[in-house]
Backbone as JSON, one array per atom type, in Angstrom:
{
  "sequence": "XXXXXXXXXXXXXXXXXXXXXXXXXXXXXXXXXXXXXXXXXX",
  "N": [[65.42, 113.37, 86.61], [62.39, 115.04, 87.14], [60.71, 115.1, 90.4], [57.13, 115.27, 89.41], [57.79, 114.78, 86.72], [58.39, 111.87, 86.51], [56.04, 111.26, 87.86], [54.2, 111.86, 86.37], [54.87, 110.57, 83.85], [54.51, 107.81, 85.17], [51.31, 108.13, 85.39], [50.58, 108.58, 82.56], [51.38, 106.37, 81.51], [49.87, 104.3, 82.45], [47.53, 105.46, 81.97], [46.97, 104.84, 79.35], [47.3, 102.61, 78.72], [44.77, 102.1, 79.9], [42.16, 101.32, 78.43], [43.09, 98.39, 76.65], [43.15, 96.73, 79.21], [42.01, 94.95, 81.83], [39.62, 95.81, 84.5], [40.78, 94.9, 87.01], [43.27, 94.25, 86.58], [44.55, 96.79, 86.04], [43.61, 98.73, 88.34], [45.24, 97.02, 89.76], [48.13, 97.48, 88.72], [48.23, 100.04, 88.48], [47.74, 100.99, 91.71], [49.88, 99.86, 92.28], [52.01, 101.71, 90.94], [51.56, 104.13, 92.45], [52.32, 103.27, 94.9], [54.9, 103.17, 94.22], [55.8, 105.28, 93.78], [55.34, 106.83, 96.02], [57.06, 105.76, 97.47], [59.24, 106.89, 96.04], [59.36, 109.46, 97.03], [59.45, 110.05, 99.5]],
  "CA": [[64.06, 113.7, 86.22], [61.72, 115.8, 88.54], [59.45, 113.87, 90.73], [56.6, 115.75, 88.96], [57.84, 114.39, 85.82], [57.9, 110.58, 87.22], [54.57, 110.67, 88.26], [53.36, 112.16, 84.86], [55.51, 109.6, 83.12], [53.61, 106.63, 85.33], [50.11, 108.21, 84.96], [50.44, 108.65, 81.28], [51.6, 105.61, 81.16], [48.81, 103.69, 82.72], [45.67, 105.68, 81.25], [47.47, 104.72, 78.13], [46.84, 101.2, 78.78], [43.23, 101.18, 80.5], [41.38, 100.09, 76.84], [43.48, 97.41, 76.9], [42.89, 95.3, 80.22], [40.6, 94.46, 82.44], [39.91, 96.44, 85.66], [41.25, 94.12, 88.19], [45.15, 94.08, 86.43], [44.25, 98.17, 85.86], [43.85, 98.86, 89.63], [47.09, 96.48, 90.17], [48.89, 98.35, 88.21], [47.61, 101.37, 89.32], [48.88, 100.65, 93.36], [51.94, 99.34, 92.36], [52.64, 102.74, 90.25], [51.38, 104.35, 93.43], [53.33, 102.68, 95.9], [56.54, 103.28, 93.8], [55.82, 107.47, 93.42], [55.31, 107.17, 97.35], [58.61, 104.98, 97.86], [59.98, 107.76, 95.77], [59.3, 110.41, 97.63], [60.03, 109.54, 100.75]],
  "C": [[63.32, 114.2, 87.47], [60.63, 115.21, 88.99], [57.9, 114.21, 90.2], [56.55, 114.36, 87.33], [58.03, 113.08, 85.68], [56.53, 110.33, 87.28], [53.88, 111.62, 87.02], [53.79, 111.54, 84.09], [54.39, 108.04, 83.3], [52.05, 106.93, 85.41], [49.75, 107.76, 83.43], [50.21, 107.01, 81.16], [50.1, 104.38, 81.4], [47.7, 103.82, 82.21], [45.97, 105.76, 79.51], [46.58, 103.18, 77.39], [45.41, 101.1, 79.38], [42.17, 100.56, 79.36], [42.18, 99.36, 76.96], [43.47, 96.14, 77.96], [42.11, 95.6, 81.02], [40.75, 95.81, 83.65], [40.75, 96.01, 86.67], [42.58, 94.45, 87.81], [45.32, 95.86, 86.39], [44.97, 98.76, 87.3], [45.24, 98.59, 90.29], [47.83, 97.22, 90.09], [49.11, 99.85, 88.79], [48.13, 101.61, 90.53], [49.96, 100.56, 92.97], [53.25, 101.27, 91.49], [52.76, 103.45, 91.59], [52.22, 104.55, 94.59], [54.73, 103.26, 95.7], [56.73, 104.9, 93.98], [56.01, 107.31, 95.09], [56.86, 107.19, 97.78], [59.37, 106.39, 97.49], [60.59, 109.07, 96.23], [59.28, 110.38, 98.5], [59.41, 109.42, 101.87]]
}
């Protein structure tokens, strides 16, 4: 999968979920997706 298509996989994914929880676990989430796209890319 193209790192493009990773990090439009874990966006989606997240502003999927923001009606659902609070800000604080949002944000979490949010870094940790973050973090991982970075990791990914080297």
């Amino acid at each position: 999968m193209a790192p493009s298509a990773v990090h439009g996989t874990v966006h989606n994914h997240c502003n999927q979920e923001r009606h659902l929880i609070n800000r604080d676990l949002y944000r979490e989430r949010r870094s940790a997706a973050l973090a991982e796209w970075r990791e990914v890319m080297g």
